[in-house]
C-alpha positions as CSV (number, residue, x, y, z in Angstrom):
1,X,-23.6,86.0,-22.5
2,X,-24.8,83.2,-24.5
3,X,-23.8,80.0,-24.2
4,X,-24.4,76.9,-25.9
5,X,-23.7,73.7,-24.4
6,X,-23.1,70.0,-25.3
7,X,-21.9,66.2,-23.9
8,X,-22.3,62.7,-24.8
9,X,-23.5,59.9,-22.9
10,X,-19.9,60.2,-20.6
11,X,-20.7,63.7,-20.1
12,X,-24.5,63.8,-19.2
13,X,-24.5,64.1,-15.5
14,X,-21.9,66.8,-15.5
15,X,-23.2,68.9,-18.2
16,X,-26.8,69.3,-15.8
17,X,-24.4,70.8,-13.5
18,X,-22.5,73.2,-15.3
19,X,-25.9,74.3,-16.4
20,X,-27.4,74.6,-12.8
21,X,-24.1,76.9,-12.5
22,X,-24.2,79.0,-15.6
23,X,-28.7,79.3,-15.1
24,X,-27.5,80.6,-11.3
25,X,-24.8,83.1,-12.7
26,X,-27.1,84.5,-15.2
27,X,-25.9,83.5,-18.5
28,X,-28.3,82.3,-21.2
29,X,-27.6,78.3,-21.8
30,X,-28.9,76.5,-24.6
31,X,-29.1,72.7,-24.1
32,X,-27.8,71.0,-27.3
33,X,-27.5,67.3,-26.3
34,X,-27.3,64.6,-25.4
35,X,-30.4,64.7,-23.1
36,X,-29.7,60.6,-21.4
37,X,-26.6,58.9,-20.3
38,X,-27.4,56.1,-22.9
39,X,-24.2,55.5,-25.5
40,X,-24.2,58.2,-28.0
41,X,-21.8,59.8,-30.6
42,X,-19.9,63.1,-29.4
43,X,-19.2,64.2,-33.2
44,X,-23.0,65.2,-33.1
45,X,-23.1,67.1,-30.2
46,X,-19.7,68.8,-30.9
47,X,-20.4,69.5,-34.1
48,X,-24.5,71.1,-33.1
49,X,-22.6,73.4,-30.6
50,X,-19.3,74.4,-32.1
51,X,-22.2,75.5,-35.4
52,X,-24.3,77.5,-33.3
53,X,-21.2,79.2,-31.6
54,X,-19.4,80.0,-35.3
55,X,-22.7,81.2,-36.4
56,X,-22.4,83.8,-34.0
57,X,-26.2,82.3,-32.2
58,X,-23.9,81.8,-29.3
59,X,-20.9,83.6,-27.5
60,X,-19.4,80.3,-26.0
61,X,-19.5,76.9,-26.3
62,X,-18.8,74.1,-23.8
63,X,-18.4,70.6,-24.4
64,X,-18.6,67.4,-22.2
65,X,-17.3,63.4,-22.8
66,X,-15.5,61.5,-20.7
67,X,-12.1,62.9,-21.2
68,X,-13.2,66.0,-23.3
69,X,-10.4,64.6,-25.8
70,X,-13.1,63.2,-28.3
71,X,-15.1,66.5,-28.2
72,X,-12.0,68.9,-28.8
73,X,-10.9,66.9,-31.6
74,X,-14.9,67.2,-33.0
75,X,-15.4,70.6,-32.6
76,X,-11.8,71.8,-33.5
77,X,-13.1,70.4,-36.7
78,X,-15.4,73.2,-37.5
79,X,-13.7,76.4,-39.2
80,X,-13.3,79.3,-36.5
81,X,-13.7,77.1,-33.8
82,X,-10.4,77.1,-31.2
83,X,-11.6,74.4,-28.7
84,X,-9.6,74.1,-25.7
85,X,-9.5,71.1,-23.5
86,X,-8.9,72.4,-20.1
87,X,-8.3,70.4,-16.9
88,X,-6.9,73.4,-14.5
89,X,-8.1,77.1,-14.4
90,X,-4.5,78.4,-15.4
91,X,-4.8,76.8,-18.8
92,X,-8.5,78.4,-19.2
93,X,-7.4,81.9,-18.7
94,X,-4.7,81.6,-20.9
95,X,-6.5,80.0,-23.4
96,X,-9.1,83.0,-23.6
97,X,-6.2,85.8,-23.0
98,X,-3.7,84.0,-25.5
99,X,-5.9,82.3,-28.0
100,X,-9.3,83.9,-27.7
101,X,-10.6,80.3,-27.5
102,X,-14.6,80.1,-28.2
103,X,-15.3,76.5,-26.4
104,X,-14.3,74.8,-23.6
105,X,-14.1,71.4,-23.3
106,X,-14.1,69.3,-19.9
107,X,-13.2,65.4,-19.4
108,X,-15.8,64.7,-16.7
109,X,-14.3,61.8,-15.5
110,X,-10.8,63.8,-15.8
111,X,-11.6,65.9,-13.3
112,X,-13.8,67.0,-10.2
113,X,-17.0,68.8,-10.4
114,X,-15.7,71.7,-8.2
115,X,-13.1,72.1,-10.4
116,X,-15.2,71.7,-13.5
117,X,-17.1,74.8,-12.2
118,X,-13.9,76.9,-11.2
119,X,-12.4,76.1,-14.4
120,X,-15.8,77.2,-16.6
121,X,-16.2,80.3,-14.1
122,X,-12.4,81.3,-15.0
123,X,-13.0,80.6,-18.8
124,X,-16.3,82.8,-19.3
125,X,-14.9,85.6,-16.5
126,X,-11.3,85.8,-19.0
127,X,-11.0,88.4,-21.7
128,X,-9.1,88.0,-25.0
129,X,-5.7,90.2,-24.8
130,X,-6.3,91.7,-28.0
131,X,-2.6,91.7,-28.3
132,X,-0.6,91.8,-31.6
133,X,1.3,88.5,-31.3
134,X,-2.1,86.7,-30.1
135,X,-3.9,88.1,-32.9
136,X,-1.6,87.1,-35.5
137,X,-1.2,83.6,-34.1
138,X,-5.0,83.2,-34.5
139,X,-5.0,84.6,-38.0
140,X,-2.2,81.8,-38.7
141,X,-4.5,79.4,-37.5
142,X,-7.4,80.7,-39.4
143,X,-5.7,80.7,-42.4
144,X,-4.4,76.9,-42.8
């Protein structure tokens, strides 16, 4: 799987983790930003990676700010994208079963980095259920 990722300045540090876990678990990461902890604008980075993932380039997204609020909002932005902020592994499997959600979005200073790993492990592991509510639900969505 191919996954593209992305933070600001809040998110830097964690982001080199999460990659360090996804380069360890064999997926295929590309690095979109931001590459310091020095102030920068999420919109970019959201925007650069929720792109690469709509374009198909990419299976997944993940995205990284301080709360992961910012980043959501950005990328939800971007028709096709369903961004999900997630701050607990029960809302990332549903989010993939129920809403087939393409990128993840973490508040690293929201949450721990153990749980920052468990919850993008749960998140990439989880299968969209394919079923007929879900699917219309994400056609209604689509379609506004």
């Amino acid at each position: 799987m191919k996954v593209a990722i992305g933070s600001d300045h809040g998110g830097f540090e964690y982001k080199g983790k999460i990659i360090d876990f996804l380069n360890k678990n064999g997926y295929e990461v590309k690095d979109f930003g931001t590459y310091s902890n020095e102030s920068c604008d999420y919109p970019e980075y959201a925007h650069q990676v929720a792109k690469a993932v709509v374009s198909g380039e990419f299976d997944r997204g993940i995205l990284i700010c301080g709360t992961g609020i910012g980043m959501s909002i950005a990328a939800n932005k971007v028709k096709g994208i369903r961004a999900a902020l997630c701050s607990d592994t029960f809302s990332a499997h549903a989010t993939r079963e129920h809403n087939d959600s393409n990128v993840l979005c973490l508040g690293a200073r929201a949450i721990g980095d153990e749980l920052a790993l468990d919850i993008v492990k749960v998140w990439l592991e989880t299968d969209f259920s394919n079923g007929e509510r879900h699917l219309r639900r994400i056609n209604m969505l689509e379609n506004v």
